[in-house]
N, C-alpha and C positions, 0 to 999 in steps of 0.2 A: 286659703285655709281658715275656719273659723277656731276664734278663740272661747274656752270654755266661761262660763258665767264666772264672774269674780264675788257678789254676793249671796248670801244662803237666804233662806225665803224672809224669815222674821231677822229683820235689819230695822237699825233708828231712821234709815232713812226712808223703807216701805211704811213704816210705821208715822213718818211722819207725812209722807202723801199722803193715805190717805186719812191723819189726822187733817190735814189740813181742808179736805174737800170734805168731811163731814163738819168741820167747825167754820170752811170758808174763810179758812187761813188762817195764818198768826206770824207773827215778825220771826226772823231767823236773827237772834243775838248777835251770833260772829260778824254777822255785816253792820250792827249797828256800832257805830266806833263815832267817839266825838270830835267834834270840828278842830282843833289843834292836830288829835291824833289824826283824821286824813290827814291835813295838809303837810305832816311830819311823813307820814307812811305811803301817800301815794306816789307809786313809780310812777311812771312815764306809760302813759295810755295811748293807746291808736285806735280811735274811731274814722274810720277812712270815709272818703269821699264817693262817691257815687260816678264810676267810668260813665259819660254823657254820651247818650244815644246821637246817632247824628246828623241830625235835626235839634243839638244844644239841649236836650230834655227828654220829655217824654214822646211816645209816637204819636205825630202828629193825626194819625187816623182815629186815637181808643173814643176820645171822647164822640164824635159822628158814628161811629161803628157798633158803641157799644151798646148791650142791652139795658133796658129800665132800670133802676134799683129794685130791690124785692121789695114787698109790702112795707117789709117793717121799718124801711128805710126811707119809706116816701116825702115823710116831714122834714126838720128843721132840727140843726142841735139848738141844745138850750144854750140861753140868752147868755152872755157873761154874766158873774155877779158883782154886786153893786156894792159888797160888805167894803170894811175896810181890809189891806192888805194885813195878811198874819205877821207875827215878827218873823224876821229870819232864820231859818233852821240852824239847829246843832249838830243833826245828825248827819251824817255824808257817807255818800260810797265809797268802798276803801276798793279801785280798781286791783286784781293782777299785775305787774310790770311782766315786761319780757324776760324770756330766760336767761338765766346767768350765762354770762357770755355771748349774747347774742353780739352778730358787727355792728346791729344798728344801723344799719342803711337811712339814709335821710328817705322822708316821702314828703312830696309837695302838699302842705297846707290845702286844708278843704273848705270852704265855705257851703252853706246850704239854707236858701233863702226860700221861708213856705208864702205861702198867699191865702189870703179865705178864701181862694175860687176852687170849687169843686172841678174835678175829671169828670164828672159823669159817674163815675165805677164806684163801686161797693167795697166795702172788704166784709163779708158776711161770715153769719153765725155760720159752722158745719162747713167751713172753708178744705181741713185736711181730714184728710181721712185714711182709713187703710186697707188695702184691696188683698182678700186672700183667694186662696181655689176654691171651686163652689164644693170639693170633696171634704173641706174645711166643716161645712153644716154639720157634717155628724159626726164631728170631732165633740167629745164629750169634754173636754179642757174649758171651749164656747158655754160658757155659764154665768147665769147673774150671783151663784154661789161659792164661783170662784175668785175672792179678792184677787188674787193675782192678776189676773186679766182684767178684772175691774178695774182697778189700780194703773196701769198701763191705759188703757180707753179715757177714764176719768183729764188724763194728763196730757188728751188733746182736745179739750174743749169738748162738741158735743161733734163727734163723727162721723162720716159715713163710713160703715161697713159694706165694701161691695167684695162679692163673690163671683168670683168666675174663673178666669186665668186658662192656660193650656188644659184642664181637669175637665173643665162643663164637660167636652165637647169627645173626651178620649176615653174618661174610669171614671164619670158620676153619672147617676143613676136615678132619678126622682119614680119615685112609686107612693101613693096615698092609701095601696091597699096589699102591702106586703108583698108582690113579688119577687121571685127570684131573682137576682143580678143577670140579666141575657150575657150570651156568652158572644166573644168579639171585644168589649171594652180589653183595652189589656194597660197592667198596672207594673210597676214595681215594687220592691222595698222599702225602698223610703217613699214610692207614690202608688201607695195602695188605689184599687177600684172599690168605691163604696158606695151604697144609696143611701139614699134621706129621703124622709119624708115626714107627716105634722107633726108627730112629736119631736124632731128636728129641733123645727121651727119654732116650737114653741119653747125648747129649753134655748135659743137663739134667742127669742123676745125676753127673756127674764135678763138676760146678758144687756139685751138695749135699754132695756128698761136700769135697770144698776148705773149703766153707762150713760143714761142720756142721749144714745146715739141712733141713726137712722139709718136703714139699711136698701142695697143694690141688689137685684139677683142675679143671675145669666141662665138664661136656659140654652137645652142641648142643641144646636139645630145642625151639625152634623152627623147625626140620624134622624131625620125628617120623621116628625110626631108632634104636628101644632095642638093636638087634642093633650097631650101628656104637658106639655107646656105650659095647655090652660087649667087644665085641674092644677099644677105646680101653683102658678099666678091665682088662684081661686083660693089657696089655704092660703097665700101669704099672707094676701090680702085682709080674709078674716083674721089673721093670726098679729101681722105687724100692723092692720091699720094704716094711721098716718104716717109712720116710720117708715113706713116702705115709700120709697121717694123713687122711686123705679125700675125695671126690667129689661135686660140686652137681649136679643135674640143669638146667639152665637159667639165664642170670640174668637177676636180676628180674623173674620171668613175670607178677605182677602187672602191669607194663609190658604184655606184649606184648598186647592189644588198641589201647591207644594208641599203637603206633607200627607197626600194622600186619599184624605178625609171627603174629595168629590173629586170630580173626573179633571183634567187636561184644561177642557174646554167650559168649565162654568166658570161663572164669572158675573159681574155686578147686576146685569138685569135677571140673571137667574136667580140671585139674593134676592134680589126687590121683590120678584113673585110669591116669593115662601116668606121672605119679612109681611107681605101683606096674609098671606094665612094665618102664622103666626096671631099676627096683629089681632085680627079680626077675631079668631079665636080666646084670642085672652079678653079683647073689650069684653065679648059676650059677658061675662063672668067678674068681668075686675075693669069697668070703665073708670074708675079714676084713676089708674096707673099708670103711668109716663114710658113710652118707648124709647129706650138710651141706645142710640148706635150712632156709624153703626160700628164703633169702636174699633177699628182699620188704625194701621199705620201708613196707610196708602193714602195720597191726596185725591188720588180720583173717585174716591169712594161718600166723598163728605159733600159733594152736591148734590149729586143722582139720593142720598139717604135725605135729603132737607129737602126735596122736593117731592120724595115720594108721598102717595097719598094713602094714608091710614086711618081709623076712623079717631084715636086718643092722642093727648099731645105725643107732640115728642120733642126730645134733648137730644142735639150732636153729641157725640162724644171721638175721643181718638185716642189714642196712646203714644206714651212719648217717653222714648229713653234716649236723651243726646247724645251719649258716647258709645254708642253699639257698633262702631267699624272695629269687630275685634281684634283683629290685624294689622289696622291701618293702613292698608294698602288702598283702598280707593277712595278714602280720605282719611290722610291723616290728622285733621282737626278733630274726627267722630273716634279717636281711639280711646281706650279707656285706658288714659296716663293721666297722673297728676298735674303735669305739665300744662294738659288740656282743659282739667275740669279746674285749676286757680288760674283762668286764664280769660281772659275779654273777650273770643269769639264764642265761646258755649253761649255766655248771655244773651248777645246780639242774636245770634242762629238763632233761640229757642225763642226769643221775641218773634223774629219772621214768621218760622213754623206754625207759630200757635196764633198768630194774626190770619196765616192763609185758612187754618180749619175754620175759624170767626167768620169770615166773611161769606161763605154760603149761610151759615146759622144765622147771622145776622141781616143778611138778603132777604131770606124766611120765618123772621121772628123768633128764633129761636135762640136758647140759651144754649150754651157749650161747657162741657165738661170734660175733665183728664182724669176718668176710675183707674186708668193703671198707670202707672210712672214711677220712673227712678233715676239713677246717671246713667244708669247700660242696663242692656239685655243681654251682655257676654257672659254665656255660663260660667263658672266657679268664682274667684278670688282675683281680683286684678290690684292697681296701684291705690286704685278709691274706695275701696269697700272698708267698712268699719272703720272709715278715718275722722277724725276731727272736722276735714274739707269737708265730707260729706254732710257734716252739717249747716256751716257756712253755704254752700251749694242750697243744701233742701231751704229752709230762709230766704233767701233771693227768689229760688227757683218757686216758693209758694206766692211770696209779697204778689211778684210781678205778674204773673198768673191772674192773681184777683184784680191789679191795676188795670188788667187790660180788659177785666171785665168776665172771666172766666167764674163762678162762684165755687165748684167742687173741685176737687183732687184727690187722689188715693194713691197713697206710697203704698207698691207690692211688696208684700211681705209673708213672711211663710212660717207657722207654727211646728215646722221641723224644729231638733235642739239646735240651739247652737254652737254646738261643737258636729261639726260635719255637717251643717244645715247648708243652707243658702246667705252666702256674707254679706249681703244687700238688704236682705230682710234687717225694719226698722226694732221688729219685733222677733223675741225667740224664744222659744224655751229649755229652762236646765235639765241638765241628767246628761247623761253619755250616750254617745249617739244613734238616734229610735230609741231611746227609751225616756223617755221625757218623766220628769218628776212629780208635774206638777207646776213648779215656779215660772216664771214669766220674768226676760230681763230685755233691758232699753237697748240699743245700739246707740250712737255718736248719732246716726241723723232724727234718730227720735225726739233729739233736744231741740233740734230745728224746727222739727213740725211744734213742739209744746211750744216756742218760743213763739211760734205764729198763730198758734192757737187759742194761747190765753188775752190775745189782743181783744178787746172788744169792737164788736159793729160799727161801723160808720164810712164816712163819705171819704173818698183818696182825694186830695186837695194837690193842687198844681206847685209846684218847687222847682228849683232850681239848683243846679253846683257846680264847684267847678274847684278842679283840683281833686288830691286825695286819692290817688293814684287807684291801686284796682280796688273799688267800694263803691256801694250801690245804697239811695238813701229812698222814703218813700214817709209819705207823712198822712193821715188820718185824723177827721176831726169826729169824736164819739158823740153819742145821743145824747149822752150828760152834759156836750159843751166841751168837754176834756181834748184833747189834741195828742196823739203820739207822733213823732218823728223816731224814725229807725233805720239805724243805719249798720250797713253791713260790710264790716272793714276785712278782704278778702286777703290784704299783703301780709306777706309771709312772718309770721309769728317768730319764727327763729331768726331772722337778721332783719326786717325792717324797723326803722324807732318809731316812737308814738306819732301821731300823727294829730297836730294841733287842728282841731276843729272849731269851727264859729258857725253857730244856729242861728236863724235871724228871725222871729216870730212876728204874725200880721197882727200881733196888740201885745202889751205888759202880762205876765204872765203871775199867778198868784202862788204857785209852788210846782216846782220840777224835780222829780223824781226817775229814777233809775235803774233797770234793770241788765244783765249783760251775760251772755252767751260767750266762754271761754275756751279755750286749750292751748298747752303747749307748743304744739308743734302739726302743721298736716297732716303728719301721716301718723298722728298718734289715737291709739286705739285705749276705747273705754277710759279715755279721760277726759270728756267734755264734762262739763258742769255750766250751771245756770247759777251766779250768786255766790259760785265756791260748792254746792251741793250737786250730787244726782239727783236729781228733784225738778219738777217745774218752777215758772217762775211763781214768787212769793206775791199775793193780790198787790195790786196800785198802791191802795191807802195806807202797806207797810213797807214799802220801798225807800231805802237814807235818798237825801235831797242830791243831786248835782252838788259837785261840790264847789264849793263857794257860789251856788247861786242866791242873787238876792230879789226876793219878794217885787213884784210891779216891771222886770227887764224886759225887753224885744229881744235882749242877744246873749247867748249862752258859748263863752269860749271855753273848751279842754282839750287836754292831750289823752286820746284814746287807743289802747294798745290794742298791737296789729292782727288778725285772727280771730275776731271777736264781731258778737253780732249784739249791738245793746239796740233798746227800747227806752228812747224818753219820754215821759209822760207829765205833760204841763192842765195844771188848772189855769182858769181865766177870771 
């Protein structure tokens, strides 16, 4: 059951989003508390440890397996500097404690030991992003004139918008010269059949543009018409430009026997022959546009698409929701329980999974993407949806994605309200149900994605840990020289105690700063915060120091409370 919006449109806290992405921030007072006052007010913190893959670390494949870094990543961070060390800050994080009355469970002490040796992998600009249906186009909400959705976009960094989902391929409709809707799509209520066409697109491009973000398309190919495809691929292209970063032919055609949409008997090499129509038909018209497929949740689908031959690049893609055994009956590790998702095999499974789609992509040169993902694809309301966890989850489930070398992602998400929408969606709009107001509001894992998304560009660097029971850490050295370690402490907010951590840095560090992803309790709804605010996080340069760190250390001890996904950020 979705819960209705809790804020009205004009709030100090919309107002102070997007004051802050128009002035590129400003300090949040309430966090700035002096060094007596932490060390008098900070509870007991749990910044957890990182559960060790098993192989003691990271998989010992990403770095041989994985792809180049992007362009912008091919140099060197900058030098350390040479000044002398600042005096020692006043200012400190005043952590959350656990809740009143928590048991306090002991958790084993974490250590977490980085190295200057690079992985290989990137953590890149347009890392999260968010995937809606491609009948979403001519949704008239999709506006560069819509702060509200501005607002929202802004607050992951710069995005991909990809379009596609169950819609392309069932009730949308691309036409460039007005006709009529053919008859056979069929729709519901709350999932109308709609077309779009340039002007669409182009009130779409005013949206990327406000937003900074780039965009996916899908076209329909469960009604074979590579020529309507390519005139579609022909405006976008004039229309998004650069921003159009690529095109799916279908989605998940592996699907379309089971649900009707082609016969019994087709099947992968019947795809390849019409992906190459397809293909060739849109080069004609739009040779720089990347072919993204062939986005299956089926494994046997991601070689036979990396090997096929088309004339413009192309990008693997796949889709991935880990807890989709609705029922749990033929695995119950894939159910979508709480149980499952704050638990150590989701992370392990979705390591392998997304290692086996890599490795034809990376056999064939190619980059790999996940436009669609979530925890499950079980319809309505289960134990995860709108939880606190689902943030903690999204966080991990992004970090490690990029560590392994994957550079996009797109949380599906659905511009239904949300009250009677879809519970998953990161995104949603107010009013009562189908009647949307207007406004635009965050879910819990939305704070996840912003929390990964305001990380800046740079190289994932090699770590170590041990201890720190269920927690996942991952460290990042930026262009500027700067370093983040982030750690994502998964034990239970309500009875585990803080968990003392010790950082161990590859030189003296010249100020260490802080930021932290909160909540109460798992399963609690609409009360994640970043900072104590509904907001993203507040830039580097205004973040209170670690507290009691001092100026020139290698090692940073605290106790960080449990539930919580912080971001430390060290100068050098």
């Amino acid at each position: 059951m979705s819960h209705p919006p809790t804020e009205p449109n004009d709030t100090p806290r919309r107002r102070r989003i997007t004051a802050r992405h128009q002035a590129q921030g400003r300090p949040d007072p309430r966090l700035m508390i002096g060094a007596a006052a932490a060390a008098a007010m900070l509870l007991a913190g749990t910044l957890v440890g990182v559960t060790v893959l098993p192989n003691g670390g990271r998989p010992a494949t990403v770095e041989s397996i994985a792809p180049p870094p992007p362009p912008e990543l091919t140099g060197t961070p900058s030098p350390a500097s040479t000044e002398p060390l600042p005096a020692a800050p006043t200012v400190f994080y005043q952590q959350a404690g656990p809740p009143a009355g928590s048991p306090l469970e002991a958790v084993e002490p974490m250590s977490v030991s980085v190295s200057d040796e690079q992985t290989g992998t990137v953590l890149p600009t347009g890392l999260v992003g968010i995937s809606l249906e491609a009948t979403d186009l001519a949704n008239p909400q999709l506006s560069g004139d819509n702060a509200e959705i501005v607002t929202s976009l802004q607050g992951l960094g710069q995005p991909m918008l990809r379009f596609g989902g169950n819609a392309v391929d069932r009730r949308f409709f691309w036409t460039s010269s007005g006709e009529p809707i053919p008859a056979g799509l069929e729709g519901d209520k709350a999932h109308p059949v709609r077309a779009a066409g340039p002007a669409d697109l182009e009130r779409i491009n005013t949206l990327l543009v406000a937003a900074d973000a780039t965009i996916s398309l899908t076209v329909d190919l469960a009604h074979f018409d590579p020529a309507r495809a390519a005139d579609m691929a022909k405006h976008a292209s004039n229309i998004f430009g650069d921003r159009l970063v690529g095109i799916t032919v279908g989605n998940e055609p592996n699907g379309y026997p089971k649900t009707g949409l082609r016969p019994d008997d087709w099947w992968i090499e019947d795809y390849l022959a019409e992906l190459k129509q397809y293909a060739e038909a849109m080069y004609a018209v739009a040779p720089d546009v990347a072919i993204v497929g062939p986005g299956t949740y089926s494994e046997s689908w991601w070689e036979p698409f990396a090997q096929a031959e088309i004339p413009q690049e192309k990008i693997l893609s796949f889709h991935h929701y880990p807890l989709s055994q609705c029922d749990g009956a033929q695995d119950p590790l894939g159910e979508p329980i709480m149980e499952n998702l704050m638990a150590e095999p989701i992370h392990e499974r979705a390591q392998d999974y997304r290692l086996q789609a890599m490795a034809p992509a990376n056999a064939a040169g190619l980059n790999t993407w996940i436009p669609e993902t979530g925890i499950s694809a079980c319809p309505g309301s289960n134990e995860t949806t709108e939880t606190h966890a689902s943030a903690l989850w999204t966080v991990d489930y992004a970090l490690s994605a990029a560590e392994l070398g994957i550079p996009r992602l797109s949380f599906h998400s659905s511009l239904i309200t949300c009250q009677g929408g879809p519970p998953m969606s990161s995104i949603c709009t107010g009013g009562q149900y189908l009647q949307p107001d207007g406004t635009f509001h965050e879910r819990a894992n939305w704070y996840g994605q912003s929390l990964v998304a305001e990380l800046p560009t740079g190289w994932f660097l090699e770590s170590s840990q041990q201890g720190g029971g269920l927690a996942y850490s991952y460290a990042v050295k930026h262009e500027d020289g700067s370093m983040s370690v982030i750690l994502v402490n998964q034990n239970n907010p309500q009875s585990a105690a803080p968990t003392d951590v010790t950082i161990t840095l590859p030189e003296g560090a010249r100020t260490g700063v802080m930021t932290q992803m909160t909540g109460p309790s798992y399963r609690a709804h609409n009360d994640t915060r970043i900072d104590g605010q509904p907001a993203p996080p507040i830039p580097a340069p205004e973040r209170p120091s670690i507290p009691d760190f001092e100026p020139g250390t290698t090692e940073v001890t605290l106790p960080i409370t449990a539930g919580t996904a912080t971001v430390f950020t060290f100068t050098f």
